[in-house]
Backbone bond lengths (Angstrom), bond angles and torsions (degrees), N, CA, C in turn:
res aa  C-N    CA-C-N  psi(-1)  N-CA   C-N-CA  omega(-1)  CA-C   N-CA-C  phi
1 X - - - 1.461 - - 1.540 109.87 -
2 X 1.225 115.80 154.87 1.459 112.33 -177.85 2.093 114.81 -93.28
3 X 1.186 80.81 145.82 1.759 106.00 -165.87 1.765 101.48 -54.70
4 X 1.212 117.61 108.83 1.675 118.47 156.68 1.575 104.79 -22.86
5 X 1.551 113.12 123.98 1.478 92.93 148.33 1.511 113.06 -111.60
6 X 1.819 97.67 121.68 1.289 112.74 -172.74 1.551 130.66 -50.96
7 X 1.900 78.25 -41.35 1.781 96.89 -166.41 1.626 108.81 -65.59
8 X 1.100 123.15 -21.27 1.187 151.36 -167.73 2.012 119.73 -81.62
9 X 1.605 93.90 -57.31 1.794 96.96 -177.78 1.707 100.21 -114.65
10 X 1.370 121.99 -11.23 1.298 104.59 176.48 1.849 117.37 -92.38
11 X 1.609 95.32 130.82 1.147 105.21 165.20 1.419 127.61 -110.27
12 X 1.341 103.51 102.43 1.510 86.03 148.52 1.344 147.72 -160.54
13 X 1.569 131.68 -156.40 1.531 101.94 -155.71 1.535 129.05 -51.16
14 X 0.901 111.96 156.85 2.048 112.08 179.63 1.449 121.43 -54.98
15 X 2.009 99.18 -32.26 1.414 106.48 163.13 1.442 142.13 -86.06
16 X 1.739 90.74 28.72 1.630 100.36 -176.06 1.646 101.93 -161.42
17 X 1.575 112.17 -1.37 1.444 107.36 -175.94 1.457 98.65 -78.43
18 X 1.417 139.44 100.91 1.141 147.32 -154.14 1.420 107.68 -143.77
19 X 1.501 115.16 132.83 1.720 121.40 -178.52 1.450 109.54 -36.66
20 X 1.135 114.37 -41.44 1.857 134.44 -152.96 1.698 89.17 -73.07
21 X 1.166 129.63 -68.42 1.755 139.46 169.17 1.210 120.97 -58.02
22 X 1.324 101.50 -30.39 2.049 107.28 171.80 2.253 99.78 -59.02
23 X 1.903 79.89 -62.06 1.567 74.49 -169.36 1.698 111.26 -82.25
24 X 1.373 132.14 34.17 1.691 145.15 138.65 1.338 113.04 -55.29
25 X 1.711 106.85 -63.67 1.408 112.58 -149.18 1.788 93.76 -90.85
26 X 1.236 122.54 -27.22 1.259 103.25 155.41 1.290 146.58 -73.69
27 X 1.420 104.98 -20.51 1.710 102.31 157.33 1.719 123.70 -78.16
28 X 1.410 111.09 -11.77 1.278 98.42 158.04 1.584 122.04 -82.00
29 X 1.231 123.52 -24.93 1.297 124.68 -168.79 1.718 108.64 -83.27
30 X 1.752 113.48 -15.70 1.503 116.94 171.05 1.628 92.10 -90.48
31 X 1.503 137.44 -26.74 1.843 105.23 176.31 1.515 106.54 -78.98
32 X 1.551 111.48 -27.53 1.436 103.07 -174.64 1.208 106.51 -60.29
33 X 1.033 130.62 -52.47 1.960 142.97 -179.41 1.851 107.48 -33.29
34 X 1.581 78.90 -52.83 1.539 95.33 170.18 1.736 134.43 -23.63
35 X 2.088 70.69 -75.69 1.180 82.89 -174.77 2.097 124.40 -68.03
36 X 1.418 97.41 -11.72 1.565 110.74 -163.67 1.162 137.62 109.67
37 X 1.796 107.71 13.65 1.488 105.73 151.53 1.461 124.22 -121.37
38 X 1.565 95.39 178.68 1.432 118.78 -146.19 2.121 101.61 -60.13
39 X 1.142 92.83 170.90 1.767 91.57 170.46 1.568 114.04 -88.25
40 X 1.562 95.55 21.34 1.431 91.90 -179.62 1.732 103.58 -121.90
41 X 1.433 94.95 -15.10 2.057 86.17 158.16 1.248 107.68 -115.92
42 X 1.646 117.29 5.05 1.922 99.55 155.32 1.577 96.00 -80.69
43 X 1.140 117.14 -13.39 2.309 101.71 -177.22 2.061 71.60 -73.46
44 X 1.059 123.48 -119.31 1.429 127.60 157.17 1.867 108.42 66.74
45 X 1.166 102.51 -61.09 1.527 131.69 -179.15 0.870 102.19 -109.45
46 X 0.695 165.04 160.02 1.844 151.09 -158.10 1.698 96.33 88.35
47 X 1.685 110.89 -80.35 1.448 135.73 -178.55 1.588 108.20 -37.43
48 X 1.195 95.48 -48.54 2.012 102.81 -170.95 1.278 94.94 -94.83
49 X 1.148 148.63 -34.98 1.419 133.53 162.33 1.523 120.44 -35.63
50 X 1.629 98.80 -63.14 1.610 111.16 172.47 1.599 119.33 -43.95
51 X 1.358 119.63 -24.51 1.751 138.66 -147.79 1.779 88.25 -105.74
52 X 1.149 114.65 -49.25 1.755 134.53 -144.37 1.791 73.51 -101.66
53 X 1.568 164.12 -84.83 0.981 140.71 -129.51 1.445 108.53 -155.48
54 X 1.367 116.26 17.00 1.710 106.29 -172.85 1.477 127.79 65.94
55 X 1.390 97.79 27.62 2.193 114.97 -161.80 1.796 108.96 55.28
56 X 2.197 123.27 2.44 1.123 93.17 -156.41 1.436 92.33 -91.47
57 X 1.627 109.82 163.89 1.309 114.06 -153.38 2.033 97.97 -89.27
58 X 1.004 131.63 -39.42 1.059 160.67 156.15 1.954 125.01 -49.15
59 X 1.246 110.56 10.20 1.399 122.87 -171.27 0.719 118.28 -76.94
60 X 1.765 153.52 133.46 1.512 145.92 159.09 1.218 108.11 -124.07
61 X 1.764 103.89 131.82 1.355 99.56 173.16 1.434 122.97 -75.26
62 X 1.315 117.85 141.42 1.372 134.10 161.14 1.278 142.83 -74.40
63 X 1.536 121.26 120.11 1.013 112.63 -175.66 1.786 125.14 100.50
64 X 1.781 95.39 23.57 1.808 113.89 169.64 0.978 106.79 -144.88
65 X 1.390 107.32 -177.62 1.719 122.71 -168.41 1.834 98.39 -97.73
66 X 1.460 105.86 -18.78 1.702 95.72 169.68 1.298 93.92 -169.19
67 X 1.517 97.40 107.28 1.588 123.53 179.47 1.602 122.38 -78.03
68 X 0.998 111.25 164.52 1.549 122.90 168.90 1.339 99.81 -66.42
69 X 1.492 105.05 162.11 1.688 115.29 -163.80 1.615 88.70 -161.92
70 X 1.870 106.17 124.76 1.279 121.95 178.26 0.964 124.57 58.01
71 X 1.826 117.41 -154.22 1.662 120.55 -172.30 1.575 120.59 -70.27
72 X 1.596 100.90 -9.93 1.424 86.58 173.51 1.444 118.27 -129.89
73 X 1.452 103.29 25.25 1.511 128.13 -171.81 1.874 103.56 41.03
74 X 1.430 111.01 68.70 1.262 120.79 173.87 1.696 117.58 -68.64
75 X 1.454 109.51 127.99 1.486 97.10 -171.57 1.621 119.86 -146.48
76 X 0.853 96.38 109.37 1.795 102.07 176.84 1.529 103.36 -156.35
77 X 1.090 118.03 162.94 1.730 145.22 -170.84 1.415 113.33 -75.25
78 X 1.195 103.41 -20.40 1.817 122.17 168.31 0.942 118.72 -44.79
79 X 1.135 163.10 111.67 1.623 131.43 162.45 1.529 98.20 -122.66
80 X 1.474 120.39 37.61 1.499 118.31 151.10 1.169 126.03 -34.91
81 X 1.636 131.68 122.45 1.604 99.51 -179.28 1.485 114.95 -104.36
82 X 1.501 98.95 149.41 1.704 85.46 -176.13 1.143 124.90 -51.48
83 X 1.409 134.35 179.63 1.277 133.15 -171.19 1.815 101.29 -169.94
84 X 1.420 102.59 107.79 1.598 107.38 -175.18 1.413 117.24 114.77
85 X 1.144 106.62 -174.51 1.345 115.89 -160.41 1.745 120.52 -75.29
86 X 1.212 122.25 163.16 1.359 110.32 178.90 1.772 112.02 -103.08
87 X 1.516 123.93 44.14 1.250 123.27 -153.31 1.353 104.24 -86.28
88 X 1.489 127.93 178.81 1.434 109.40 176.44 0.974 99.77 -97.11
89 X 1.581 113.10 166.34 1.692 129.77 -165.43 1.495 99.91 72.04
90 X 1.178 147.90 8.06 1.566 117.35 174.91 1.299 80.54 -120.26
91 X 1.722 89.41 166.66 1.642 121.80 -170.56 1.365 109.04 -62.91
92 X 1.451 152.43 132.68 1.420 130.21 135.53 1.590 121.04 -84.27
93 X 1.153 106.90 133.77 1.456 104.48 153.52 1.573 140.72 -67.99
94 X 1.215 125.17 147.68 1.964 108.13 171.90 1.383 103.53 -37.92
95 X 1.418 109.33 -71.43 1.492 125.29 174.81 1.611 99.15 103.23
96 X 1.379 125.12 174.50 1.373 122.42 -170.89 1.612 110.26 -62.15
97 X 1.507 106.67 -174.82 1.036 142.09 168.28 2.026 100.91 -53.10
98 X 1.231 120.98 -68.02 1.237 95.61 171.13 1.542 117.23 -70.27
99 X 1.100 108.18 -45.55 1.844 83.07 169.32 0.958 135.77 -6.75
100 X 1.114 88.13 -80.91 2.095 124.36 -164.89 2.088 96.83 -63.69
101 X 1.278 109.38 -20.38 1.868 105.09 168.96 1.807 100.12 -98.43
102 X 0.881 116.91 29.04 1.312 103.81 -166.68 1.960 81.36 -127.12
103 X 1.672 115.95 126.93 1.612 101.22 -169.83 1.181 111.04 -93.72
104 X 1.755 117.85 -11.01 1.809 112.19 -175.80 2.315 88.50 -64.29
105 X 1.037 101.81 -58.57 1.513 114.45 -170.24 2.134 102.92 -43.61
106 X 1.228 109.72 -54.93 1.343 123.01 165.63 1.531 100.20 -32.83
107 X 1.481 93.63 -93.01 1.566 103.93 -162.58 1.130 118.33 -58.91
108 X 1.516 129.32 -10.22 1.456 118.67 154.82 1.473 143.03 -102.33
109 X 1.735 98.65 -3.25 1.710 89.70 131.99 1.670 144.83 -87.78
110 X 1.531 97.90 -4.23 1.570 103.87 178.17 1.991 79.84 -78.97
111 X 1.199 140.18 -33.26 1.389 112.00 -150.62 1.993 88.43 -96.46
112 X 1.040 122.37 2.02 1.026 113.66 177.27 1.562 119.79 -105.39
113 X 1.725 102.36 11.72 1.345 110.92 173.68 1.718 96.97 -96.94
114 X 1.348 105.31 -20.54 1.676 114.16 -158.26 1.704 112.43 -78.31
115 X 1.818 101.52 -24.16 1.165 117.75 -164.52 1.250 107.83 -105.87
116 X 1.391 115.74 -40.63 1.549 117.39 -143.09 1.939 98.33 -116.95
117 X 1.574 120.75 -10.82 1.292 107.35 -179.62 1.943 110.44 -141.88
118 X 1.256 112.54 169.99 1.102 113.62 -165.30 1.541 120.87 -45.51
119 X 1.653 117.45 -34.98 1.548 118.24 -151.14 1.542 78.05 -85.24
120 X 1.894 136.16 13.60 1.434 99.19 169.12 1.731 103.30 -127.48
121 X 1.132 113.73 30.78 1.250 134.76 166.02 1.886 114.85 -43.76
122 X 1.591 104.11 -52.77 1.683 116.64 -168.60 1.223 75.85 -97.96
123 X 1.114 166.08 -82.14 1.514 132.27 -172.32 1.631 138.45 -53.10
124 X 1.137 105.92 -6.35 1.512 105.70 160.51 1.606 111.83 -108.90
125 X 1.232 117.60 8.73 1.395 106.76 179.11 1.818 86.13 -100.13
126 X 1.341 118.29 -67.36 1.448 114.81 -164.35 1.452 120.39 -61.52
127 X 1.260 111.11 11.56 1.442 127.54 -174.88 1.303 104.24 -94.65
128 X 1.725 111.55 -44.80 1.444 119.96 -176.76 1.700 91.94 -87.90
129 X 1.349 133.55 -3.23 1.728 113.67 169.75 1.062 113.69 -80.96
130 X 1.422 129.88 -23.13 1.806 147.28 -171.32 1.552 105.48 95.81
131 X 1.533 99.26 54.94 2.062 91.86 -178.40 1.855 93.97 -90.62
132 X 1.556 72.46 145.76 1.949 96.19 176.01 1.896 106.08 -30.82
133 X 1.011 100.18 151.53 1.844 105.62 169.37 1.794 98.14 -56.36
134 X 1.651 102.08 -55.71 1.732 97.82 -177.85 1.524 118.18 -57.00
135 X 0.861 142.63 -48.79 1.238 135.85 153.19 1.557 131.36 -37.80
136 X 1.695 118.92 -37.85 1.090 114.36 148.95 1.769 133.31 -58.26
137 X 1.108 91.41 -47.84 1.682 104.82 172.35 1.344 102.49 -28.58
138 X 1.727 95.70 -73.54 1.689 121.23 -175.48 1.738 100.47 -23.71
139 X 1.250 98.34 -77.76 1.833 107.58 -158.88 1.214 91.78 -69.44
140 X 1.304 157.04 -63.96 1.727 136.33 178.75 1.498 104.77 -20.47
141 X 1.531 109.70 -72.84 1.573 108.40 -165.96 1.449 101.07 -54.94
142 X 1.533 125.31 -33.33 1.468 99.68 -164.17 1.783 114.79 -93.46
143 X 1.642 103.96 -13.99 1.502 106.87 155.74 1.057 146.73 -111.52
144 X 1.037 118.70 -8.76 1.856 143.57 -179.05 1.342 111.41 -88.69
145 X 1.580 116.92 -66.67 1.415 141.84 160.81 1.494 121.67 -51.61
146 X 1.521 120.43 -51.97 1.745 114.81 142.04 2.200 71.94 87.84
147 X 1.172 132.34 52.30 1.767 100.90 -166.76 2.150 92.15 -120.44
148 X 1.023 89.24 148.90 1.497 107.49 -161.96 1.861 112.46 -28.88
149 X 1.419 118.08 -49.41 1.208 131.07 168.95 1.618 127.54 -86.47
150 X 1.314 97.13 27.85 1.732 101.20 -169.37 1.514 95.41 -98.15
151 X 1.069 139.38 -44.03 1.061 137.87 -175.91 1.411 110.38 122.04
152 X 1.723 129.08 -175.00 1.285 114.11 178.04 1.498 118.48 -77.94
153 X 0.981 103.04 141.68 1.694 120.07 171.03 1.903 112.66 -64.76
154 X 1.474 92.97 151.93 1.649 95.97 163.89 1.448 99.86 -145.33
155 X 1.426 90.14 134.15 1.546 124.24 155.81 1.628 128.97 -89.17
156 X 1.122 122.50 125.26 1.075 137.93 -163.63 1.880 109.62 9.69
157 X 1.487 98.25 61.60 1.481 111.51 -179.27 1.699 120.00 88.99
158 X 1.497 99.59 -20.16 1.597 107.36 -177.96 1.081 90.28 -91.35
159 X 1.774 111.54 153.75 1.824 126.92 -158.93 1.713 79.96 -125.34
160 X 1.444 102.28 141.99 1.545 120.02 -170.14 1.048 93.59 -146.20
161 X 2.304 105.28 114.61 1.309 112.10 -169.77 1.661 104.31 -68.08
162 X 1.371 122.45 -177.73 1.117 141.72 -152.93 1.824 105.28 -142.88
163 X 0.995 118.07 74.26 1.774 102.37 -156.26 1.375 100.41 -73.39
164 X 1.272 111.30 -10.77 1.798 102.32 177.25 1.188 136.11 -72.65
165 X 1.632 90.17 -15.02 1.524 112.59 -172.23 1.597 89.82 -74.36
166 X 1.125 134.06 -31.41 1.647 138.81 -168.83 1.753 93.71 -36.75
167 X 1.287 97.47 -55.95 1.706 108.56 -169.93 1.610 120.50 -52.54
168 X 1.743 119.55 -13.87 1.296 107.81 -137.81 2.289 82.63 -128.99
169 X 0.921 97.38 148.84 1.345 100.59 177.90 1.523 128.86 -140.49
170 X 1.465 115.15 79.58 1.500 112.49 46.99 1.701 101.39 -96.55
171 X 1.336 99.81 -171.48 1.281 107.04 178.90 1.343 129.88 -78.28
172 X 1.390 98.22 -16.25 1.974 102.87 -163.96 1.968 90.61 -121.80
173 X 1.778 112.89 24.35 1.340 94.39 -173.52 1.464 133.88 -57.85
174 X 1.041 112.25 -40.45 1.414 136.40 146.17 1.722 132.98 -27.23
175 X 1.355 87.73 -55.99 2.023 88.52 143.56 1.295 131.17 -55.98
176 X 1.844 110.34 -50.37 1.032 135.59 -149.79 1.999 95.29 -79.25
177 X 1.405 106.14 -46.21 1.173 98.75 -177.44 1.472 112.49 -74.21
178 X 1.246 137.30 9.90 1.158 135.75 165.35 1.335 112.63 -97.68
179 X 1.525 119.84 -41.14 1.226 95.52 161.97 1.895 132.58 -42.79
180 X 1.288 99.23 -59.77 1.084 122.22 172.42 1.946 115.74 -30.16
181 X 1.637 108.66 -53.69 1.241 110.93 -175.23 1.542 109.57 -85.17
182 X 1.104 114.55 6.74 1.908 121.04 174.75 1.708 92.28 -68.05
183 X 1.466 109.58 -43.47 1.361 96.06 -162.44 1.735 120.19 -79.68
184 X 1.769 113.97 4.60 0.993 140.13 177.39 1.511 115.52 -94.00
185 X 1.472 93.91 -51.02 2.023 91.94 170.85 1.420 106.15 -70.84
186 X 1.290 129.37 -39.53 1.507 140.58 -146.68 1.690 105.34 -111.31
187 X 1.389 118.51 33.68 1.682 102.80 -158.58 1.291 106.58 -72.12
188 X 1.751 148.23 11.18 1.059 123.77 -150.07 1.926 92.61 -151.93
189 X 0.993 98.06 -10.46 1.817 109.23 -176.82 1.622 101.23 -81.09
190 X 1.971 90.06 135.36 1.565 80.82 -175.83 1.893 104.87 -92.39
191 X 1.540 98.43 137.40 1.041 104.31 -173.68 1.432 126.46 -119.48
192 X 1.407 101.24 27.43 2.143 105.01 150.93 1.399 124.26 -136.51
193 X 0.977 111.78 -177.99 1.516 114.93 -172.77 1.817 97.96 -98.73
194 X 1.103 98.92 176.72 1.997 107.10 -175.13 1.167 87.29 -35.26
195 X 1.364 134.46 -93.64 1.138 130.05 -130.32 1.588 111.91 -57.64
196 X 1.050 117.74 -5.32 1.693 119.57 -143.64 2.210 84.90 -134.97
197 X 1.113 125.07 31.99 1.666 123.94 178.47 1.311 101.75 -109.39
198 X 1.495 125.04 94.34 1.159 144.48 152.27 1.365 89.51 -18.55
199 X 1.746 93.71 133.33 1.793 121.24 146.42 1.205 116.14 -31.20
200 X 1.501 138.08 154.40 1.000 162.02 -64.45 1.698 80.75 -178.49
201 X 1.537 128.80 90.64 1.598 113.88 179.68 1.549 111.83 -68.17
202 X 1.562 119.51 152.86 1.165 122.06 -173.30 1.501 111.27 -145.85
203 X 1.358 114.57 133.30 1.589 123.86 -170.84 1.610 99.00 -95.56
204 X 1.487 100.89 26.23 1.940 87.91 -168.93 2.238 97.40 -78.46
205 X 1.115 105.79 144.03 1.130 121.02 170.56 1.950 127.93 85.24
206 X 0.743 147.33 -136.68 1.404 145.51 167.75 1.640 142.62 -99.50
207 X 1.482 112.45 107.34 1.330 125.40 -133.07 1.804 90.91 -89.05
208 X 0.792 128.51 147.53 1.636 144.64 118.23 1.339 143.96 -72.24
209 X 0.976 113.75 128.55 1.414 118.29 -166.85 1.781 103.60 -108.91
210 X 1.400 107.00 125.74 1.560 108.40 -154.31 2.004 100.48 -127.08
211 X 1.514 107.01 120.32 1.315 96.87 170.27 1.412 147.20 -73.11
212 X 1.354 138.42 88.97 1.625 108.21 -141.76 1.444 96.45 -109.16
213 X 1.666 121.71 170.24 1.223 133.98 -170.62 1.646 107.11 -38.27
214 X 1.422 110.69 167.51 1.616 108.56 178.10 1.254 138.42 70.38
215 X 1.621 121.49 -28.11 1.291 131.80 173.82 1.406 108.08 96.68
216 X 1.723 98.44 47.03 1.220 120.64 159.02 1.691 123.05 -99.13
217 X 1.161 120.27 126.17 1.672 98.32 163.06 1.748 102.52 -144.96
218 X 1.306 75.41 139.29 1.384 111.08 172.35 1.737 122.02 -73.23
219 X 1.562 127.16 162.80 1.490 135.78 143.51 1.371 99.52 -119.23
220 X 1.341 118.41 157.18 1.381 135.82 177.82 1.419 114.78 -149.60
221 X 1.238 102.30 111.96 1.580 97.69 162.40 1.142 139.83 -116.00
222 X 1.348 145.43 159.92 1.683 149.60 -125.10 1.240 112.31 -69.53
223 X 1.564 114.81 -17.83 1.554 98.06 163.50 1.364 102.88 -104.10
224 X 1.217 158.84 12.46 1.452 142.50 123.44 1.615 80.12 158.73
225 X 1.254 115.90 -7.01 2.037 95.68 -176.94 1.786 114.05 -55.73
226 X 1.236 105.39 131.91 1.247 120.85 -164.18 1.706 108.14 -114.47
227 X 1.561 126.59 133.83 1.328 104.41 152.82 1.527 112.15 -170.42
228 X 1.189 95.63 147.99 1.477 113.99 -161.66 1.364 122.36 -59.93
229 X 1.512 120.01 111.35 1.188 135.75 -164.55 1.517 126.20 -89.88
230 X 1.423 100.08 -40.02 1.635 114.27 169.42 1.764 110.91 -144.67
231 X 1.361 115.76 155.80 1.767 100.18 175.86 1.496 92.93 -149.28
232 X 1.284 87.97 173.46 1.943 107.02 -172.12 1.984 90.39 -71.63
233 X 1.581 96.13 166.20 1.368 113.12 156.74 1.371 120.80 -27.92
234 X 1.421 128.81 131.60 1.410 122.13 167.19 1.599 110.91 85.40
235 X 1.257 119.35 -32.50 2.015 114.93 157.46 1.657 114.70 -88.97
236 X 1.239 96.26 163.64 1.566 99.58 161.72 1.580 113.58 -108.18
237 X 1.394 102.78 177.10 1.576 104.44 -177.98 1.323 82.19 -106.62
238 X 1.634 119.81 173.67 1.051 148.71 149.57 1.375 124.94 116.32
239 X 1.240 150.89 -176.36 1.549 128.11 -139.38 0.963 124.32 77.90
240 X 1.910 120.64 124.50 1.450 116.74 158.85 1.483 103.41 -111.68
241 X 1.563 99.62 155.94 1.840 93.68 -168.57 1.582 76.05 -141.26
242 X 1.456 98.12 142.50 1.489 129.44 -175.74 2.087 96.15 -82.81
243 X 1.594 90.25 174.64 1.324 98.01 -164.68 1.775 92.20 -81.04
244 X 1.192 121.25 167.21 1.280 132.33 -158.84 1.789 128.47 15.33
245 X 1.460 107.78 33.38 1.021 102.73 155.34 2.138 123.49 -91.48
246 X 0.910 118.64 131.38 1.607 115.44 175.48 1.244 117.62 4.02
247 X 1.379 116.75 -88.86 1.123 116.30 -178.59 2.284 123.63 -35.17
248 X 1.381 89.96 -49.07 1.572 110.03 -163.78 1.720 87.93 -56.54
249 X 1.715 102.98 -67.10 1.470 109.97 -168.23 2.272 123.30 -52.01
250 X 1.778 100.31 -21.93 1.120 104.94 145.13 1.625 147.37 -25.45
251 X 2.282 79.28 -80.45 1.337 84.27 172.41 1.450 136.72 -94.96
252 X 1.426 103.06 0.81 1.823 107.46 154.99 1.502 124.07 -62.81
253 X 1.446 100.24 -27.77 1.067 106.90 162.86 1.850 140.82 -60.17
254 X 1.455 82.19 -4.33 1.604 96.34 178.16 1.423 104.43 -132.55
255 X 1.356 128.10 -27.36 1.213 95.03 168.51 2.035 114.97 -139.52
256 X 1.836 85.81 35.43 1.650 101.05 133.04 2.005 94.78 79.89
257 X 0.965 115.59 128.71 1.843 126.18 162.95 0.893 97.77 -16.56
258 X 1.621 115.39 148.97 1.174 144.30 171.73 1.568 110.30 -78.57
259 X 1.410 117.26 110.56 1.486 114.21 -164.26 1.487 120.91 -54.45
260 X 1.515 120.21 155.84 1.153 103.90 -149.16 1.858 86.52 -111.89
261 X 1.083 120.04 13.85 1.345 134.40 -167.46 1.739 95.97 -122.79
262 X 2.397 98.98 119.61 1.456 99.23 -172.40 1.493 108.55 -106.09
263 X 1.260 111.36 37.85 1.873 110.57 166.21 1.095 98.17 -114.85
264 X 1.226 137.97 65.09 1.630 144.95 136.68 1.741 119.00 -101.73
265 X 0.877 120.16 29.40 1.217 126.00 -154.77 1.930 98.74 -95.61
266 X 1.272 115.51 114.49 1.525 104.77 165.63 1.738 83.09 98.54
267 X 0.990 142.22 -28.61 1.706 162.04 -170.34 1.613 90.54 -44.89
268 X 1.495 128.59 172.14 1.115 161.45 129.72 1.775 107.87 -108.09
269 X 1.018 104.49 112.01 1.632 125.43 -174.81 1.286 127.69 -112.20
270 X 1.253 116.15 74.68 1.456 131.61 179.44 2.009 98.45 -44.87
271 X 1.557 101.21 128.39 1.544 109.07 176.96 1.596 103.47 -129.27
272 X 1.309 123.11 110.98 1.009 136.79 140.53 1.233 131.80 -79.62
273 X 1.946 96.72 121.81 1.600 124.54 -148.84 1.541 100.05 -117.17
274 X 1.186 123.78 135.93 1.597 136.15 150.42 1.743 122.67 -45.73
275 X 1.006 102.36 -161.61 1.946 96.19 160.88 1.151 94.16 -123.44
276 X 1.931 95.21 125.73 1.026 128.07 141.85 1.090 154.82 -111.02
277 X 1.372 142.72 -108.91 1.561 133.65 131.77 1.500 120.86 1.43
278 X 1.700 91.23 -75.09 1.629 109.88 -169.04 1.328 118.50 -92.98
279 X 1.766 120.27 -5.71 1.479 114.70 140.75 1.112 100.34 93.36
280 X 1.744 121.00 13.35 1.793 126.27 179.14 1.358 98.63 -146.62
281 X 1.563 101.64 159.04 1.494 106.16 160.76 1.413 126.86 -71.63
282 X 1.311 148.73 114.06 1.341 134.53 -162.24 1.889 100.55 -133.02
283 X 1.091 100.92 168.45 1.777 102.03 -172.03 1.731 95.52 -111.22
284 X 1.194 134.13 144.74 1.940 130.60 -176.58 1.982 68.87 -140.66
285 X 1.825 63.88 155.59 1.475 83.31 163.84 1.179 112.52 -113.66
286 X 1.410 139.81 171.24 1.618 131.62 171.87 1.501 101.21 -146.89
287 X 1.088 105.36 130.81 1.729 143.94 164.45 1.385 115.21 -88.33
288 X 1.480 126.62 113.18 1.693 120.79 164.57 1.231 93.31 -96.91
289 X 1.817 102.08 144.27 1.522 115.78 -174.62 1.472 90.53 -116.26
C-alpha cells in the first residue's frame, strides 16, 4: 500500500507540531503501509495515537497502578518481554516497560491486533469498503484501543459490552471525539472510496461569513460548501470542503446549516450549536455577505 505523506496532510497544532511526533506518525503510517492498509487507516492510527499519547513514543500514564506505555499507551500487568520475530501470524506480546516505549515494538503489536485477531476485523473490513478516516478512528478507539468512554467493542462481529462506558455520557464519547478530530488533523486527505466522494463544492450564490469558537471563521454557502477564511495560531486558513465531506460536516457541526431564510442579510445572527468539534454549547454570530 502506499506510504501516508505525513508532512503533507497532517495537521497539527504549532504547540505540538514537533520533529519528535512528525517522525511518530510517520513510522506508523510506513508499518501500516506495510502491513496493507489504506492511507486512510494509517491517518486512522495516526488519530488514536495522537488521543492515546501525544505521538510521544516514550509516554506513561500518570497516576495508576498500571499505566499506559508509549504510542499506543499499551497496558496490561504483564511485562513478559517479547521474544522473536515480528512475522505475520505469530503472537506478539505487550512486552516490558521498555518495549512498550520503544514505537517499532508499539506499533507492531497495536498492528498485530489490527491484522491478526478479532477486535480488528470492523477495521479491516471497512478499511477495504473506503470508510472515512473519521469513522476509522471511531472503530479503532472503540475496538483496538478497548478505552473507557469508547463504547462497546466488537470482535469478529460479536459486540462486547463495555460496563465503563455505563459511567460516560454519551457512551462512545471518546470514540466519537476522535472521529470528529480526524477531520482536524486530516482536513485535506481524501477520505472515501467511489461511493463515499463528496459533491462537487460550489460558491454558486450568497455567502456568509460565520464566526466559530477559537478564532476561527468560516464562509458558507447555500449548499453547505464551507471554507476557511481565517484560523487561530498554529492552523492555516484556506480550503473549500464540499457538503458531507469530514471536514465540512465537522464544522457545520459547530456553527450549524446555512439558513434557509434570505432576510438576514447585514444581520448579526446568534447560532445555537450542540457539541461538536469543540464539545460545548457556544453562541457564533453569522453575517451574509
Amino acid at each position: 500500500m502506499p506510504i501516508l505523506n505525513v508532512d503533507q496532510s497532517l495537521r497539527l497544532p504549532s504547540s505540538r507540531d514537533t520533529e519528535a511526533r512528525r517522525n511518530a506518525a510517520k513510522q506508523i503510517a510506513s508499518m501500516a503501509a506495510a502491513a496493507g492498509l489504506s492511507e486512510r487507516a494509517q491517518a486512522a492510527m495516526i488519530v488514536n495515537s495522537y488521543h492515546e499519547s501525544g505521538l510521544i513514543n516514550d509516554r506513561v500514564q500518570q497516576g495508576v497502578s498500571v499505566p499506559g506505555i508509549g504510542l499506543f499507551q499499551l497496558t496490561s500487568s504483564d511485562y513478559t518481554p517479547h521474544e522473536g520475530g515480528y512475522a505475520p501470524g505469530t503472537r506478539i506480546r505487550k512486552g516490558s516497560i521498555e518495549q512498550r516505549k520503544d514505537p517499532f515494538h508499539n506499533i507492531s503489536y497495536m498492528l498485530y491486533e489490527v491484522m491478526e485477531l478479532g477486535y480488528g476485523k470492523r477495521f479491516r473490513t471497512l478499511d477495504q469498503q473506503g470508510a472515512s478516516v473519521g469513522d476509522l478512528a471511531y472503530v479503532f478507539a472503540q475496538d483496538l484501543e478497548r478505552c473507557a468512554c469508547c463504547g462497546d467493542p466488537q470482535s469478529n462481529g460479536r459486540v462486547i459490552r463495555n460496563s465503563k462506558a455505563d459511567e460516560c455520557t454519551p457512551r462512545d464519547k471518546h470514540a466519537e471525539a476522535r472521529r470528529q478530530s480526524a477531520a482536524r488533523l486530516f482536513p485535506t486527505l481524501v477520505t472515501g472510496g467511489p461511493s463515499m466522494i463528496p459533491p462537487a463544492p460550489s460558491t454558486a450564490g450568497r455567502s456568509r461569513d460565520v464566526v466559530g469558537p477559537g478564532g476561527w471563521l468560516y464562509r458558507q454557502w447555500p449548499d453547505g460548501t464551507i471554507k476557511i477564511i481565517d484560523a487561530p495560531e498554529g492552523y492555516r486558513a484556506g480550503g473549500l470542503f464540499a457538503p458531507n465531506s469530514p471536514t465540512n460536516v465537522a464544522i457545520t457541526n459547530e456553527i450549524g446549516p446555512y439558513p434557509t431564510s434570505s432576510g438576514t442579510a447585514g444581520l448579526v445572527i446568534p447560532v445555537l450549536i450542540g457539541v461538536g468539534i469543540v464539545g460545548a454549547i457556544l453562541f457564533n454570530k453569522g453575517l451574509v455577505s
